[in-house]
Each structure stands twice: as C-alpha cells, then as structure tokens.
C-alpha positions in Angstrom: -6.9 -43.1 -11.5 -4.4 -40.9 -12.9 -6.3 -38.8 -14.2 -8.8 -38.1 -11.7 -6.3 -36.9 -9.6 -5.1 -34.8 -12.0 -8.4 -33.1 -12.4 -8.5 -33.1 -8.1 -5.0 -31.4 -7.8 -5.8 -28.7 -10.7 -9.3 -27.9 -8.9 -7.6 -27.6 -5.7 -6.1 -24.0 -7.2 -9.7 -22.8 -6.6 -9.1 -22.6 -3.0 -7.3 -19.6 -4.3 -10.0 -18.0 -3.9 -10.5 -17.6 -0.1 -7.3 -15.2 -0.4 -8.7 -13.8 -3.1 -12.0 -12.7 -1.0 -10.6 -12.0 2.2 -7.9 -10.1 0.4 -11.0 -8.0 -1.0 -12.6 -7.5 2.1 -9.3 -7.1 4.1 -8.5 -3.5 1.2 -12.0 -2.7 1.8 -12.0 -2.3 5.6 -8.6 -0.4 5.0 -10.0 2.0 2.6 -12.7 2.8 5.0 -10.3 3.2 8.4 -8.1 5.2 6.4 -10.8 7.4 4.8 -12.4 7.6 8.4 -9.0 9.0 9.5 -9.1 11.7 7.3 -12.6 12.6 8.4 -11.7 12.8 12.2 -8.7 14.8 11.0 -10.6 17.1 8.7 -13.0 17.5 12.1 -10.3 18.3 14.4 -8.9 20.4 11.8 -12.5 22.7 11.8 -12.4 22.0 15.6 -9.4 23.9 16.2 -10.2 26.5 14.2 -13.7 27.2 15.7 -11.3 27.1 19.1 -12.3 24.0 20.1 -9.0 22.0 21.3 -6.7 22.8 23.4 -4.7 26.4 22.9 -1.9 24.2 22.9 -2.7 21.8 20.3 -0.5 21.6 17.5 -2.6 21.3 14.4 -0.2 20.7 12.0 1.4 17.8 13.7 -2.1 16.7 14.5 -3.2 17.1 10.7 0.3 15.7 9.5 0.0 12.4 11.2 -3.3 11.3 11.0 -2.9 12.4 7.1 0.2 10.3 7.1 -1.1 7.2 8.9 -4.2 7.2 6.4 -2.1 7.1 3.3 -0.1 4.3 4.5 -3.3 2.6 5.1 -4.4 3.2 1.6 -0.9 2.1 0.5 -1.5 -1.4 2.5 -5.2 -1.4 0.9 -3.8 -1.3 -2.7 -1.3 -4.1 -1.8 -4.3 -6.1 -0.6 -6.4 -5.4 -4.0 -3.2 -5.8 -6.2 -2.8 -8.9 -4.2 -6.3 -9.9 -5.2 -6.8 -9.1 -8.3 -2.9 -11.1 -8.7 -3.8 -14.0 -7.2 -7.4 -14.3 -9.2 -6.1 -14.1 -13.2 -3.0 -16.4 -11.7 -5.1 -18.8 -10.4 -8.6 -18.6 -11.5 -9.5 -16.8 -14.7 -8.5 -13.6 -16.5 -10.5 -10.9 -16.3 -11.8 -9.7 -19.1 -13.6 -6.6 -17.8 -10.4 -4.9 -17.2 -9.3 -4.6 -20.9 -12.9 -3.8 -21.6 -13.4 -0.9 -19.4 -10.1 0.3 -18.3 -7.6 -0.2 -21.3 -5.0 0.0 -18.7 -2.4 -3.0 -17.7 -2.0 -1.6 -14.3 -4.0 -4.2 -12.8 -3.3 -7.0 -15.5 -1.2 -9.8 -13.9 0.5 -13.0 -15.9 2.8 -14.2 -13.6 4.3 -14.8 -10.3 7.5 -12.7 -11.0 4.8 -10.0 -12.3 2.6 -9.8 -9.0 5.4 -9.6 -7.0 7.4 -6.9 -8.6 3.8 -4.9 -8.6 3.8 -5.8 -4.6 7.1 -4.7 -3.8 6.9 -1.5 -5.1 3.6 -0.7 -3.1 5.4 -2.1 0.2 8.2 0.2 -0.4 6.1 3.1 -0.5 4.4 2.0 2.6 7.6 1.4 4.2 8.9 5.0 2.5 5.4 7.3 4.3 5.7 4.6 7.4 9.4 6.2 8.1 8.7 9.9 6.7 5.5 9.6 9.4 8.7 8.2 12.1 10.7 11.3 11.1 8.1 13.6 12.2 8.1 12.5 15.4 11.7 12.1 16.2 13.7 14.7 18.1 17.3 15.3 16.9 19.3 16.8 20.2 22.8 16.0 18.4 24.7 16.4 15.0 24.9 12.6 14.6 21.2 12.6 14.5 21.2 14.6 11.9 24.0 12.8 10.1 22.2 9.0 10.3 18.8 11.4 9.1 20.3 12.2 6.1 22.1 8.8 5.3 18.7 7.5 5.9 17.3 9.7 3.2 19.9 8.7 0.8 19.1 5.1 1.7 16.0 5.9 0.4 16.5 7.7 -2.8 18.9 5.3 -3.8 16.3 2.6 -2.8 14.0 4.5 -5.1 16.6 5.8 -7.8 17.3 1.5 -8.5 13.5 0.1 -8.3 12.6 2.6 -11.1 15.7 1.9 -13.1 15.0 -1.5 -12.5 11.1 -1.3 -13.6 12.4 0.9 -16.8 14.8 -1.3 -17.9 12.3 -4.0 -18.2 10.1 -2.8 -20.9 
C-alpha cells in the first residue's frame, strides 16, 4: 500500500507540467504583443515622417513609450520562459539539449533557490523599465520632485549595485 502511494504522490509532480505549458504559451503571446508594439511604433514612426499624424504629435514620446512598454513585455516573456524551462528540469527531466546545443548555463536550473534568484533579477528589471517608462511621463512643477526623483534613482542603483554583488559573490 505504501508503496503505491509513494509512486502516486511522486507522479503527481507531473502536473507540473500544465505550468510548464501555459508558461510557454503565456512568453509566446508576450513576445508577439511586444514585437507587434514595435511594429505599430516603427509605423507611426514612418507615418510622422511622411506627415501623416498630427503636427502636434510628439514622436519621441510616442516612439519612447511604446519602445518602453515593449521591452517590459519581453522582460515579463523571459520570466515566463525562465519560469518554464525552471519548473521543467525541477520537476520533470533535465534537458539535455541545452548542453548540447547551447553550451551555456543561462537556462540550466538545479534548484529552487536557483530559479528564483534567476526570476528576481528579471522582475527587477521589469520593475526598473516599468518606473523609467513612469518617469517619462511625470511632470516635476517643484524642487521636491526633483529631490524624491533622484532618491528614487539612487534607490535603484543601490538596488542594482547589491543584486550583482550578491550574484558575484556566489560563484
């Protein structure tokens, strides 16, 4: 008895794999809406220049942004696939092919501790491009705006300043 429910709790770590797909398919449609972003803005981009939009418009903003927004949805993509790809050689199988064919580590996961170090740097450079993308848009009418923009800034390089001190200091 014991041991069938041994082999019925160890087989239950396949169900792994519905967050494993999903995950896939979840960076997939990301990589697409991001890379259709930069399409539309490459369009409005010739689009203004053929005269097009509005004398008004501002293309660099416009160019900026939707530039911005994409890479923070390719950021949220590559969680998604690190997640994946995480998730499958912890609870699945290994995967071979990535020795074979790209001799780098970058995607080789052995534990928990591992997948979620990888995941917290990506989400800290999606939270880094999701406040430069909040900067540009925000109006700074006194000196104390400026002063909590710039302690902000130093937030974040110190942020980044530890996280790679901390990722150096583990090898």
């Amino acid at each position: 008895m014991g041991k069938y429910f041994e082999r019925l709790l160890w087989n239950s770590r396949l169900f792994v794999i519905f967050a494993v797909v999903l995950s896939l398919l979840g960076s997939v449609a990301l990589f697409f809406v991001a890379s259709m972003d930069i399409f539309k803005a490459s369009m409005k981009t010739i689009s203004y220049y053929r005269g097009l939009l509005p004398p008004d418009a501002d293309i660099h903003e416009i160019l900026l942004s939707n530039i911005i927004m994409a890479v923070d949805l390719y950021l949220i993509a590559v969680v998604l696939l690190i997640f994946a790809f995480g998730l499958y050689e912890l609870f699945i199988s290994k995967i071979d092919i990535i020795e074979e064919e790209m001799g780098s580590k970058i995607l080789e996961i052995h534990t928990l501790d591992q997948l979620k170090d990888k995941l917290a740097k990506v989400i800290v450079m999606v939270l880094i491009v999701s406040f430069f993308n909040r900067v540009l848009h925000m109006e700074m009418s006194t000196s104390l705006d400026m002063l909590y923009f710039a302690i902000s800034i130093l937030a974040l390089a110190l942020g980044l300043y530890f996280l790679h001190k901390d990722s150096h200091g583990k090898h």
